[in-house]
N, C-alpha and C positions, 0 to 999 in steps of 0.2 A: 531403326526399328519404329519410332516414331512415326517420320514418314507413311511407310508399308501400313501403318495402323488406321493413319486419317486416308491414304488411299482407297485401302479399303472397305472405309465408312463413305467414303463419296461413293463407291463401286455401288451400297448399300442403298444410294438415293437419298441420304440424311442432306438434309439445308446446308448449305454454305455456311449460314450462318452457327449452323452446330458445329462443324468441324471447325470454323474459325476460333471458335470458345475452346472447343476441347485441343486445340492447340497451343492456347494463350495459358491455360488449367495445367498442361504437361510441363510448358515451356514455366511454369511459376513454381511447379515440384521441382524441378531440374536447379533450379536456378536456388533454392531452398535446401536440397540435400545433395545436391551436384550429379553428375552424369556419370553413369554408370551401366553396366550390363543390364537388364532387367532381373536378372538370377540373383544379383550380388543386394538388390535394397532387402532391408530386413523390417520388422515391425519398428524398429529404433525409429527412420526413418519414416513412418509413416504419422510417428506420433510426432516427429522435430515439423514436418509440415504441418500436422491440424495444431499443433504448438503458438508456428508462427501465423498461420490464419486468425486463431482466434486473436491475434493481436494487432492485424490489421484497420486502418483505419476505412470507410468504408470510402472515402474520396481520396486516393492515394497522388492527384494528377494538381493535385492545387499545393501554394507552399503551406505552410511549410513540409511537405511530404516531399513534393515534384525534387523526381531525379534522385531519391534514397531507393536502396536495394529494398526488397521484402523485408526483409530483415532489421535492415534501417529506419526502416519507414514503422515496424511493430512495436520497435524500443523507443521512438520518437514517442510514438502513442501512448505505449504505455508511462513515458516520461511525463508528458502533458495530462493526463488523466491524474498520475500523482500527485500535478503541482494544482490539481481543482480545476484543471480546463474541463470545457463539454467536448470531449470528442465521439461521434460517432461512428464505431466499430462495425463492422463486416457482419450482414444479420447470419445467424448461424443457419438459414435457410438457405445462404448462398455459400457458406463453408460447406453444406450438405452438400450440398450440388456438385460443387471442386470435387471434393473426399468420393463420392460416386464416380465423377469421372474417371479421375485415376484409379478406382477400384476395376474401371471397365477397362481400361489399358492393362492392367496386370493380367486380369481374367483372360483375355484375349492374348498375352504373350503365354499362357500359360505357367506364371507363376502360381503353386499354392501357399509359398507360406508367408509372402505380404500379409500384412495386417495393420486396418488403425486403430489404434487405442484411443478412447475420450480422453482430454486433458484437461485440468484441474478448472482450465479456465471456461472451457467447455459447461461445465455442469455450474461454474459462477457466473453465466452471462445474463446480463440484466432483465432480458425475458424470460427468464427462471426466476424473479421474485426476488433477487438475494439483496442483500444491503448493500450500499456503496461502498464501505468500506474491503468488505469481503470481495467483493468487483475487483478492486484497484489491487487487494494484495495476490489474487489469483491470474491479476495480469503482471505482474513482476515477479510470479512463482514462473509464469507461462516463461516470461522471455528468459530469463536465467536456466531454464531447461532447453528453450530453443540452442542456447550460448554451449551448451553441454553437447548436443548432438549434431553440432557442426563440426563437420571434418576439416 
């Protein structure tokens, strides 16, 4: 169904380089909450991805990241942030971005009852003003709910 989806955004004249993203954005839901009918994701789902987004690190391709899953690589992060590293995380302008995409894939398979829900970590990210410490505990609320709505 994927496929059929960016076929149809090329049919649409969208850039290559757009459908290359929103390939990479599906292929990283997929890969987050596993493959499944389109019918079958539920709002659960949409919040275990902005879960683990909000926990990614924003260079995933250097070590110590290079070669951990989404997942690995957000509890890496948050592990390191614990321990007093400076890690820089995912700006929430480009989780926006992500969280739209796959909003336009469901729209277009004609799901309605996907949904993302904000998450805790969401509303504590450092360009919302919060304290460091509130930071660090909303990213170990984040991944230990990521850890819950993994199948």
């Amino acid at each position: 169904m994927v496929e059929t989806y960016l076929a149809e955004n090329t049919r649409d004249g969208l850039p290559r380089t757009t459908i290359e993203r929103r390939r990479a954005e599906l292929a990283e839901f997929i890969e987050i909450v596993g493959d499944r009918p389109a019918t079958a994701y539920t709002t659960r789902d949409g919040t275990a991805f902005n879960t683990v987004q909000d926990t990614l690190p924003s260079m995933r391709n250097v070590p110590p990241f290079r070669g951990l899953s989404l997942i690995g690589a957000g509890k890496k992060a948050t592990q390191m942030i614990a321990d007093g590293k400076a890690i820089t995380l995912l700006n929430p302008v480009t989780i926006k971005n992500k969280v739209g995409a796959i909003k336009r894939f469901f729209k277009w398979a004609g799901v309605k009852s996907f949904k993302f829900r904000r998450t805790a970590m969401h509303n504590a990210h450092p360009a919302r003003r919060c304290r460091l410490g509130e930071f660090r505990s909303a990213a170990a609320i984040s991944i230990a709910a990521a850890a819950r709505f993994r199948r």
